[in-house]
C-alpha positions in Angstrom: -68.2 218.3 -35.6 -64.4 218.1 -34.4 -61.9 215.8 -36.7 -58.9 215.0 -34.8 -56.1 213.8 -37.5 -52.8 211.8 -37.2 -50.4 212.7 -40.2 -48.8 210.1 -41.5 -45.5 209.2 -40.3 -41.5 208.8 -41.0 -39.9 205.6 -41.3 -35.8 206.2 -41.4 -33.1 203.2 -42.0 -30.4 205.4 -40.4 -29.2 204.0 -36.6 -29.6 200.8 -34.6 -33.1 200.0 -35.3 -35.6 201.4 -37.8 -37.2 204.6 -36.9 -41.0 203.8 -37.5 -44.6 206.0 -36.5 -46.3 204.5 -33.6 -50.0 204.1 -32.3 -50.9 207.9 -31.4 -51.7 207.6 -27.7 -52.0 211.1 -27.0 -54.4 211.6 -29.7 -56.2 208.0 -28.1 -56.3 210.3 -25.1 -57.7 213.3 -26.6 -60.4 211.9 -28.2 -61.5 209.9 -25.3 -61.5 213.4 -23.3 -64.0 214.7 -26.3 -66.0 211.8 -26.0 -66.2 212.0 -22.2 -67.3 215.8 -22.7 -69.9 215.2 -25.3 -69.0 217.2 -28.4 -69.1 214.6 -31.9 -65.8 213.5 -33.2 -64.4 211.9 -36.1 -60.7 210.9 -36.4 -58.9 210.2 -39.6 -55.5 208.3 -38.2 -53.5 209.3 -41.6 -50.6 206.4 -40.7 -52.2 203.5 -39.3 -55.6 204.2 -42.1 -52.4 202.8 -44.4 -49.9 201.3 -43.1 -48.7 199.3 -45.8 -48.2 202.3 -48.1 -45.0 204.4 -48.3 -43.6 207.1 -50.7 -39.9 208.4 -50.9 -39.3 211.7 -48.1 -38.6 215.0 -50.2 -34.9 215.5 -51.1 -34.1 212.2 -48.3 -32.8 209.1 -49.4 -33.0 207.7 -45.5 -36.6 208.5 -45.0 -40.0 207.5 -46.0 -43.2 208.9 -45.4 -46.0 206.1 -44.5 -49.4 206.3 -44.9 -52.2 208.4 -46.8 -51.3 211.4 -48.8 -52.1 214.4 -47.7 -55.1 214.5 -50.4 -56.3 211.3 -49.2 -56.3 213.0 -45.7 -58.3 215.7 -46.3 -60.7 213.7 -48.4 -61.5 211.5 -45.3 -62.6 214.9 -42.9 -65.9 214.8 -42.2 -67.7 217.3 -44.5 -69.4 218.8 -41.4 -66.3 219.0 -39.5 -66.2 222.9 -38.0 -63.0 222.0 -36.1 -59.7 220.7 -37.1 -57.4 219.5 -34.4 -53.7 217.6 -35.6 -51.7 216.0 -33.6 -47.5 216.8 -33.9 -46.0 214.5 -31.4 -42.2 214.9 -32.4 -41.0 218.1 -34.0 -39.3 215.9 -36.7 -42.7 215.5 -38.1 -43.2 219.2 -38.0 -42.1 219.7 -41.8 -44.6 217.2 -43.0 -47.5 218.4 -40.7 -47.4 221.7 -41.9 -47.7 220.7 -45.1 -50.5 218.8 -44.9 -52.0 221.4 -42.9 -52.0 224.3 -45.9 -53.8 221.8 -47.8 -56.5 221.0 -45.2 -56.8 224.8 -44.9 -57.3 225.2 -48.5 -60.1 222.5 -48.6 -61.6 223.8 -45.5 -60.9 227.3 -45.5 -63.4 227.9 -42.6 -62.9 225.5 -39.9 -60.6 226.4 -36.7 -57.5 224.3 -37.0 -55.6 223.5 -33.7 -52.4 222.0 -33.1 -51.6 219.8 -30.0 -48.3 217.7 -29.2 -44.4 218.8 -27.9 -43.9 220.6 -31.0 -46.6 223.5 -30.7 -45.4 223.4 -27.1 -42.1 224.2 -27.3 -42.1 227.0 -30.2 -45.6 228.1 -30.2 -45.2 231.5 -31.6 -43.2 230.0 -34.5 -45.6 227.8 -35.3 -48.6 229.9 -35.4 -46.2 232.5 -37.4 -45.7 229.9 -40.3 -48.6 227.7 -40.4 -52.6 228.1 -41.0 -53.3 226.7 -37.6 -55.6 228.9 -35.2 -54.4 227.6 -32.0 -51.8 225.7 -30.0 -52.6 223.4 -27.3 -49.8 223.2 -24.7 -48.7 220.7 -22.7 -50.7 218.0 -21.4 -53.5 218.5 -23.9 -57.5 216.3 -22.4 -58.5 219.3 -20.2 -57.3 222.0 -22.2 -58.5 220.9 -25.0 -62.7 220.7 -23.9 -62.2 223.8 -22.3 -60.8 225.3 -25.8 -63.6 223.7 -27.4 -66.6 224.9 -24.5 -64.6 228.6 -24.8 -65.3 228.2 -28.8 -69.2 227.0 -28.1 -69.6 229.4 -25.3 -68.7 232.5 -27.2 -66.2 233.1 -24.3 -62.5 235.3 -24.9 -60.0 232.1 -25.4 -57.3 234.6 -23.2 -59.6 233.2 -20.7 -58.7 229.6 -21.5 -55.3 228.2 -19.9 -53.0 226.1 -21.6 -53.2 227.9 -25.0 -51.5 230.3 -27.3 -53.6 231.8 -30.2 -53.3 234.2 -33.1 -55.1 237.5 -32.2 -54.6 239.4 -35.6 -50.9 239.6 -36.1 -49.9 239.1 -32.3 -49.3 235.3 -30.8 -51.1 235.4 -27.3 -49.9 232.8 -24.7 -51.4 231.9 -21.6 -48.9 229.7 -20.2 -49.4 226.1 -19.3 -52.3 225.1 -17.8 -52.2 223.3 -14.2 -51.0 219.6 -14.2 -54.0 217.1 -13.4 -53.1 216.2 -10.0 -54.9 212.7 -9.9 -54.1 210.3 -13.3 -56.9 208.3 -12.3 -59.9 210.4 -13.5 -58.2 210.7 -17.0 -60.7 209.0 -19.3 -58.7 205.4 -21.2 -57.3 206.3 -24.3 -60.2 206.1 -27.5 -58.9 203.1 -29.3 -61.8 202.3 -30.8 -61.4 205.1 -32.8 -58.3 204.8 -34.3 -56.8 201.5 -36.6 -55.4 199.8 -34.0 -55.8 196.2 -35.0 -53.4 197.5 -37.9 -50.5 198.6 -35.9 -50.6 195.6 -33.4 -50.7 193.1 -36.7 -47.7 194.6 -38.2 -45.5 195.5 -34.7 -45.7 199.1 -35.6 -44.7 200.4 -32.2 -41.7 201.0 -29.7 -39.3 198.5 -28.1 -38.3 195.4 -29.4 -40.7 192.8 -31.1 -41.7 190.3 -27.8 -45.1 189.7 -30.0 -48.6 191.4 -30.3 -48.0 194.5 -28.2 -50.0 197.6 -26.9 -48.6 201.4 -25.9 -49.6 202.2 -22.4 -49.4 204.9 -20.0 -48.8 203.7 -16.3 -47.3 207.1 -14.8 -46.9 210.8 -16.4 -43.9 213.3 -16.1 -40.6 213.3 -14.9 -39.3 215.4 -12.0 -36.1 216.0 -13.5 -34.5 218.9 -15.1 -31.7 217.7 -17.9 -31.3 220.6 -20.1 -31.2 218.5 -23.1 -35.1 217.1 -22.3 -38.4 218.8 -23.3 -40.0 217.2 -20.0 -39.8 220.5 -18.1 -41.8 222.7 -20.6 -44.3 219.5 -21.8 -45.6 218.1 -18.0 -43.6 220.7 -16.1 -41.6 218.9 -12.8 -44.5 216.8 -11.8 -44.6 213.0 -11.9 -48.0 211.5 -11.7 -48.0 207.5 -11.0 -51.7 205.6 -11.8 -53.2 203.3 -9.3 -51.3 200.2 -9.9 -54.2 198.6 -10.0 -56.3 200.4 -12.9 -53.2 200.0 -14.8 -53.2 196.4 -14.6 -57.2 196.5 -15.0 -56.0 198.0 -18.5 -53.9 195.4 -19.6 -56.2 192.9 -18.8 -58.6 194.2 -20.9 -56.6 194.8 -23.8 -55.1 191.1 -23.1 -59.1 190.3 -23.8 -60.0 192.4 -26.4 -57.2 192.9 -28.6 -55.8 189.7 -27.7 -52.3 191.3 -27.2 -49.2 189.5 -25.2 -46.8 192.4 -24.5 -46.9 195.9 -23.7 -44.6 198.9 -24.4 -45.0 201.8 -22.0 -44.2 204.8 -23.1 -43.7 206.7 -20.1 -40.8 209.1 -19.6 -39.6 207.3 -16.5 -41.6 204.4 -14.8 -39.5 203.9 -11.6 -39.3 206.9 -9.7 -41.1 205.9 -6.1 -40.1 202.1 -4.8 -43.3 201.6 -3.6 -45.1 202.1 -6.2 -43.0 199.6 -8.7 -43.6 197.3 -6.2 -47.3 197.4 -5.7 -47.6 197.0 -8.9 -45.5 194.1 -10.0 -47.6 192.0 -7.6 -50.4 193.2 -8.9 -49.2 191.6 -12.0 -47.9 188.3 -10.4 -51.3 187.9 -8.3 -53.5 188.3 -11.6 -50.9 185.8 -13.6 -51.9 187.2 -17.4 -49.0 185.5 -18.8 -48.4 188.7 -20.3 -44.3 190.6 -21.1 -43.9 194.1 -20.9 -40.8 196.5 -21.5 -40.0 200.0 -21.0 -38.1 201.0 -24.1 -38.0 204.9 -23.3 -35.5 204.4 -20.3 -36.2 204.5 -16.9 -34.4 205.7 -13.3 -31.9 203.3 -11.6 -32.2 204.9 -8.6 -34.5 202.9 -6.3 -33.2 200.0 -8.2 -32.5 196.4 -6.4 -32.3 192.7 -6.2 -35.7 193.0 -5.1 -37.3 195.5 -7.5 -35.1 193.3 -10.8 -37.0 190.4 -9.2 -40.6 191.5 -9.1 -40.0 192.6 -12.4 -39.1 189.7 -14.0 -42.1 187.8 -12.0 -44.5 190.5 -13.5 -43.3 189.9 -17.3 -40.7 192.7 -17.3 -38.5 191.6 -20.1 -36.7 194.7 -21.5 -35.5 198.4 -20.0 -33.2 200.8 -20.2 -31.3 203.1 -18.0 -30.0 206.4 -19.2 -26.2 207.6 -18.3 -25.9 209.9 -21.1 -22.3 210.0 -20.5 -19.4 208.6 -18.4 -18.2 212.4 -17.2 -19.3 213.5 -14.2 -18.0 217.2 -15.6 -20.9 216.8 -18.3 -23.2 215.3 -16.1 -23.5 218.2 -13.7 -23.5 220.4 -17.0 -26.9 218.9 -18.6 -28.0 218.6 -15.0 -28.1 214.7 -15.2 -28.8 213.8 -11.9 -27.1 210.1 -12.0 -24.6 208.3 -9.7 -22.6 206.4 -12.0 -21.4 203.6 -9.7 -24.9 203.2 -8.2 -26.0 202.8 -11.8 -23.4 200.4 -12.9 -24.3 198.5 -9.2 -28.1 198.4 -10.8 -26.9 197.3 -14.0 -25.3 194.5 -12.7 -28.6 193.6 -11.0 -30.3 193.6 -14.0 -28.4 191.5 -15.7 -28.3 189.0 -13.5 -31.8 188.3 -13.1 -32.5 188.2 -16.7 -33.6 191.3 -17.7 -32.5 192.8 -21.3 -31.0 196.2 -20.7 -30.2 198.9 -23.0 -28.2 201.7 -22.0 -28.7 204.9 -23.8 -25.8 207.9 -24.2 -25.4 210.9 -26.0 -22.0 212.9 -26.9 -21.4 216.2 -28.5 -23.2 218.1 -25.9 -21.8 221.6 -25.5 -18.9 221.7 -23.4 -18.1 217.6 -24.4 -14.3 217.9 -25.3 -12.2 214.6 -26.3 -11.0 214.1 -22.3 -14.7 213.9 -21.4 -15.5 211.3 -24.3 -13.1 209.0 -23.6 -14.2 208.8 -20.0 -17.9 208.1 -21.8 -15.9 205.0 -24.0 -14.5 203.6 -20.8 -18.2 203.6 -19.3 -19.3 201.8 -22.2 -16.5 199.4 -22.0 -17.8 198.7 -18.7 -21.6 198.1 -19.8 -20.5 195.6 -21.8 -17.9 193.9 -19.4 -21.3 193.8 -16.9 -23.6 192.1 -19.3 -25.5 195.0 -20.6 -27.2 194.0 -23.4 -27.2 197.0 -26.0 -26.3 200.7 -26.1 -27.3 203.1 -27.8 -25.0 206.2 -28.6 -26.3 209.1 -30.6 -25.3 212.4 -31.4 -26.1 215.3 -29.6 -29.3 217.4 -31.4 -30.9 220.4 -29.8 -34.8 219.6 -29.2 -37.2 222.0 -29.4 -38.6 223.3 -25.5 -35.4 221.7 -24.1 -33.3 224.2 -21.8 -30.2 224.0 -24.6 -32.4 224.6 -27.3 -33.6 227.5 -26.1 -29.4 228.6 -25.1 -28.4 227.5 -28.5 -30.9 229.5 -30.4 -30.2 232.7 -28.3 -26.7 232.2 -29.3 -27.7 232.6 -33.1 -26.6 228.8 -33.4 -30.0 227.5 -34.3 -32.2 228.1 -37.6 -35.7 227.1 -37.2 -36.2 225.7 -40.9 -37.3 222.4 -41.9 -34.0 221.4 -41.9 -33.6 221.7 -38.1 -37.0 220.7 -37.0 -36.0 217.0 -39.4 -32.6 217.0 -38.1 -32.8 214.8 -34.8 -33.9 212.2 -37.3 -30.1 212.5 -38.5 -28.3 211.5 -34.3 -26.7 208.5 -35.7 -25.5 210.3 -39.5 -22.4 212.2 -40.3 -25.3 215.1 -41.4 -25.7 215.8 -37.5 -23.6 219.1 -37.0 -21.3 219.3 -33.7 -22.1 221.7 -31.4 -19.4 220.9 -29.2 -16.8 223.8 -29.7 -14.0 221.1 -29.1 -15.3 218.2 -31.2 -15.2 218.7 -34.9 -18.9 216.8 -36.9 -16.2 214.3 -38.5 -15.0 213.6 -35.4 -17.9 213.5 -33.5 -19.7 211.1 -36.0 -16.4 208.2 -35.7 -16.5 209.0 -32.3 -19.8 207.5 -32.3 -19.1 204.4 -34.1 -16.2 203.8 -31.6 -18.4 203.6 -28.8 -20.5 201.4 -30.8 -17.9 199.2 -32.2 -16.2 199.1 -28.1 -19.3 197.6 -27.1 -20.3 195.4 -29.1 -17.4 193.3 -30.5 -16.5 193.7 -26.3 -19.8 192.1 -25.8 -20.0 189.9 -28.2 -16.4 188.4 -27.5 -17.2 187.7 -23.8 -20.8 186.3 -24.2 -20.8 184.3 -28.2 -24.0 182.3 -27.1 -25.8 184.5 -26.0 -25.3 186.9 -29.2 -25.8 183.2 -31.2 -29.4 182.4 -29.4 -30.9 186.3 -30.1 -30.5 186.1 -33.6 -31.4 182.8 -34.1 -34.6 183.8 -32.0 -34.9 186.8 -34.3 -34.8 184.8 -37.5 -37.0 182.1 -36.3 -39.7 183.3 -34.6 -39.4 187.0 -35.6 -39.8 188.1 -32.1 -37.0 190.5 -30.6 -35.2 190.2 -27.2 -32.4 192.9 -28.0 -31.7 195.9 -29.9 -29.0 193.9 -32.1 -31.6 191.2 -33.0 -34.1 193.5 -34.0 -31.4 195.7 -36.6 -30.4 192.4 -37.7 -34.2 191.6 -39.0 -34.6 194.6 -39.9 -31.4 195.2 -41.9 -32.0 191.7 -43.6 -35.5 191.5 -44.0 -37.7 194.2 -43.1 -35.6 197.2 -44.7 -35.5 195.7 -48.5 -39.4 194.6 -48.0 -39.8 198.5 -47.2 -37.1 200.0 -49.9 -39.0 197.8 -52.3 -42.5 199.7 -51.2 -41.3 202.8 -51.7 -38.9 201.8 -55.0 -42.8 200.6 -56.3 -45.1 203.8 -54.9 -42.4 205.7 -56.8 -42.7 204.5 -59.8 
């Protein structure tokens, strides 16, 4: 018997919008690969299993940990369970993961415990150094993870077994990442009828903005880009892998049906990479008329960006995006290996906008070799977002993240200390706790900085377009659906943060 566990999550109050867990797709993946290979599963989903319960972080006054305890947890494994496989997403969670794991481990001192996610990717050897966990899955985890699990049956040497790293005594063994699955297609649909899913859609517990009862989905994997600050290149390698338009829209049909949900969030790392394929499948959507929305809060490329493309978009339900500058300095740019063209970005901006999409822009400052020349050509770029109609930025602080190429620079430099502290600390983009590691840009002046940029674009947008501002948050309040970034911090700084404090203020006590 395998049991698959998600941990239970972070909510955080810091930043534009509250930071909360959503539905674990990868793990939905995983388990539908078990399934599809035979072996019996159980999964205990340790957030969505109790959403409504919270408990103060340790030492944090900004965080709270939501859902079961970690007894509760282990308590919930199936008593037959011989293997123990946890997901770790997001190597903010990494603190709390481990954790819970040396209490599985003492409950279950027998069973193999593996970890799969970014985090076991990008510091393997530290992980299995510090934690009771057997094994680390890396990178894309559905075939690596039967073949673990047939190398385990088999009696076979897991050296063998690609796509791994595993204690052998006191040594880490890796064997590197295992080849990319060339054809999305044959990847069984996530498992979502094994996890609470009913429970997140109810309660909007997932990415993007609130546009109503709303499903994670997966239309294209990878990214083919580079940007030192990304863990892209050491997760899915270089290769992006686009679905059949078709199956994709097959998939939100059914969940349409079965879950009865109107919007969809896809969580891929870049959606809009070949023309074509954006195209093919928008009128997939508009021939099938679901009278469905869908976003892509994670950012997408500008590149092949057009009238036409904005249009098809907006015909297909496309409501929300975001495009991803970083920063207004083509110096810094070619540093973090950004591959943008500014003015063709701002040109597909201005597209956007005009058909009615709501854009986001994201940017980051404070990245090594930022200085105050090359933030104040990032303020004008942000000036100019909002002169063009963008919709919302936001600007966060520079963290180094785990399997990115600056981590890895930083921490040969002696500047990084993996510690809890660290591994929590992207959590902390938008605080004054978030250190500088910009040689020419002190933390104090890096964090007002920040809220410069933010207060530029904002009371810049919100003087040239009052109405528009006016509608959102009446929307917001009203109907307590989202269109923007702004309306959903505004229901969530009014509302849904005291409902939450109060939670937490109650579990306390």
């Amino acid at each position: 018997m395998i049991t698959l566990i998600n941990p239970p999550g972070i909510k955080t109050f810091s930043g534009l919008q509250m930071h909360t867990p959503n539905p674990p797709l990868g793990l939905a993946y995983v388990a539908a690969a078990i399934r599809e290979a035979g072996f019996p599963y159980h999964v205990v989903d340790g957030t969505g299993e109790a959403l409504d319960l919270v408990r103060p972080y340790p030492d944090r006054d900004d965080f709270m940990i939501q859902g079961l305890s970690f007894d509760e947890v282990t308590a919930r494994i199936h008593p037959d369970t011989t293997v123990i496989g946890i997901a770790c997403m997001f190597s903010t969670l990494w603190p709390l993961v481990n954790k819970l794991a040396w209490g599985v481990r003492e409950k279950f001192p027998h069973a193999w415990m593996v970890l799969g996610g970014e985090h076991g990717t990008a510091v393997p050897e530290h992980t299995l150094r510090v934690s009771p966990f057997d094994a680390v899955v890396l990178g894309e985890g559905e075939d690596t993870v039967v073949e673990l699990l047939r190398a385990r049956r088999d009696g076979r040497p897991l050296a063998l077994v690609k796509g791994i790293a595993f204690k052998d005594g006191e040594r880490v063994v890796t064997t590197g990442l295992s080849a990319r699955k060339k054809d999305a297609d044959k990847i069984a649909p996530p498992d979502w009828d094994s996890f609470p899913i009913e429970e997140y859609i109810a309660r909007h517990q997932i990415n993007g903005a609130n546009m109503g009862r709303s499903m994670p989905l997966l239309a294209t994997r990878g990214c083919p880009f580079q940007c030192t600050f990304c863990s892209n290149p050491g997760m899915w390698t270089q290769r992006w892998i686009p679905r059949d338009p078709k199956l994709v829209a097959d998939e939100m049909e059914l969940y349409a049906r079965k879950y009865r949900v109107t919007n969809f969030d896809f969580q891929d790392l870049t959606s809009i990479i070949k023309r074509q394929w954006i195209v093919d499948f928008c009128r997939e959507l508009i021939a099938r008329d679901l009278r469905i929305t869908w976003q892509m809060p994670s950012g997408t490329r500008a590149d092949v960006f057009d009238a036409e493309v904005a249009d098809l978009l907006y015909r297909s339900g496309c409501r929300a995006l975001a495009f991803a500058p970083e920063s207004g300095s083509p110096e810094i740019l070619k540093v973090i290996k950004k591959q943008v063209d500014l003015p063709r970005m701002l040109e597909s901006m201005k597209i956007a906008v005009r058909r009615g999409l709501k854009l986001s822009c994201f940017i980051v400052i404070g990245f090594p070799g930022d200085t105050p020349a090359t933030l104040r050509q990032t303020t004008r770029l942000i000036r100019t977002m909002a002169w063009l109609g963008v919709y919302d930025v936001a600007v966060s602080k520079f963290v180094p993240y785990p399997g990115s190429e600056l981590f890895t620079r930083l921490q040969r430099e002696g500047k990084i200390q993996l510690d809890d502290d660290f591994f929590v600390s992207p959590m902390d983009f938008y605080t004054k706790k978030a250190p500088s590691y910009a040689d020419a840009i002190s933390t104090r002046r890096l964090y007002w900085t920040m809220m410069w940029m933010f207060w530029n674009f904002y009371l810049l947008s919100f003087a040239l377009r009052p109405l528009r501002v006016i509608r959102a948050l009446v929307k917001a309040v009203v109907t307590g659906t989202e269109d923007t970034r702004y309306a959903k911090w505004f229901v969530d700084r009014v509302f849904t943060r005291r409902r939450w404090r109060k939670l937490a203020e109650s579990a306390h006590r």
